[in-house]
C-alpha positions as CSV (number, residue, x, y, z in Angstrom):
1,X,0.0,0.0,0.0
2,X,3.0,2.8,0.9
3,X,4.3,1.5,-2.9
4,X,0.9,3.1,-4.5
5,X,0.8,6.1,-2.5
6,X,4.6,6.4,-3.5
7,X,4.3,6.3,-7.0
8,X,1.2,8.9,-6.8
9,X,2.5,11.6,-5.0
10,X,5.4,11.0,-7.4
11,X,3.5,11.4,-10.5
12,X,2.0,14.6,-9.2
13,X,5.4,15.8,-8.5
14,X,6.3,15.0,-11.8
15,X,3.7,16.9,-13.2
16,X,4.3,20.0,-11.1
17,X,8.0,20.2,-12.2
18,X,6.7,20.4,-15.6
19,X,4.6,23.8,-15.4
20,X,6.6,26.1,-17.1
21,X,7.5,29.3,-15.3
22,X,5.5,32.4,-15.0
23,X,7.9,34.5,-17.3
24,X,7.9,32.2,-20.4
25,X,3.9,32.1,-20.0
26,X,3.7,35.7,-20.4
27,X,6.2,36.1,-22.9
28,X,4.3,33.9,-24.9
29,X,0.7,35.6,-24.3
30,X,3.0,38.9,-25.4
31,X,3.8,36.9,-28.5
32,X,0.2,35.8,-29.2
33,X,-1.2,39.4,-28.7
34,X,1.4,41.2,-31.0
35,X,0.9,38.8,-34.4
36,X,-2.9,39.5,-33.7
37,X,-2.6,43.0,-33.3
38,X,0.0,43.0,-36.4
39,X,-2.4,41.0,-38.5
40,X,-5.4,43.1,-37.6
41,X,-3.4,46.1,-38.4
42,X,-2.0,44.8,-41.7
43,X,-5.9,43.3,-42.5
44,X,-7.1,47.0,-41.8
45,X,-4.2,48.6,-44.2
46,X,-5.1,46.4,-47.4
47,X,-2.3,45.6,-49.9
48,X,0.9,46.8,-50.1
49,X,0.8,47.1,-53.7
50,X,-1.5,48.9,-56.5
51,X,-3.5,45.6,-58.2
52,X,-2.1,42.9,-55.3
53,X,-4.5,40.3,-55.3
54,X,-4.4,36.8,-53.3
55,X,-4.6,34.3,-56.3
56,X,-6.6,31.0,-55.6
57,X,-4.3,28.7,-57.4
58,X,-1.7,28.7,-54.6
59,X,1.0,28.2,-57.7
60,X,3.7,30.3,-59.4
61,X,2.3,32.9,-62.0
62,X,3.4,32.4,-65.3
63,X,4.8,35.1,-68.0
64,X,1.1,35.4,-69.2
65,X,-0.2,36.8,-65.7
66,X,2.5,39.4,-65.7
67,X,1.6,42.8,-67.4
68,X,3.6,43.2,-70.7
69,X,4.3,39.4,-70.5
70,X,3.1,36.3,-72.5
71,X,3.6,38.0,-76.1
């Protein structure tokens, strides 16, 4: 019976010595709450280009999507 109470209160030490400390938890919310301001911001400012569009063919534009190209 001591064994099982042994190997309990060892497993819940276990798990407390893997909570990670206070300072990495906030520097990771810090993290989290900059990209979503960032993207909100850069969402809210549109493109960065005249005629930048997303493309739904996720591939590499050819000559013929290009202005002036694909003569």
């Amino acid at each position: 019976m001591d064994e099982s109470r042994q190997s309990s209160s060892s497993v819940g030490t276990a798990l407390h010595n893997f909570v990670p400390p206070p300072a990495l938890c906030g520097f990771l919310l810090l993290l989290a709450l900059m990209f979503a301001v960032s993207y909100a911001i850069g969402t809210a400012a549109g493109p960065v280009a005249p005629g930048m569009h997303a493309t739904s063919g996720g591939g590499s534009r050819g000559m013929e999507d290009m202005p002036g190209g694909g003569h």
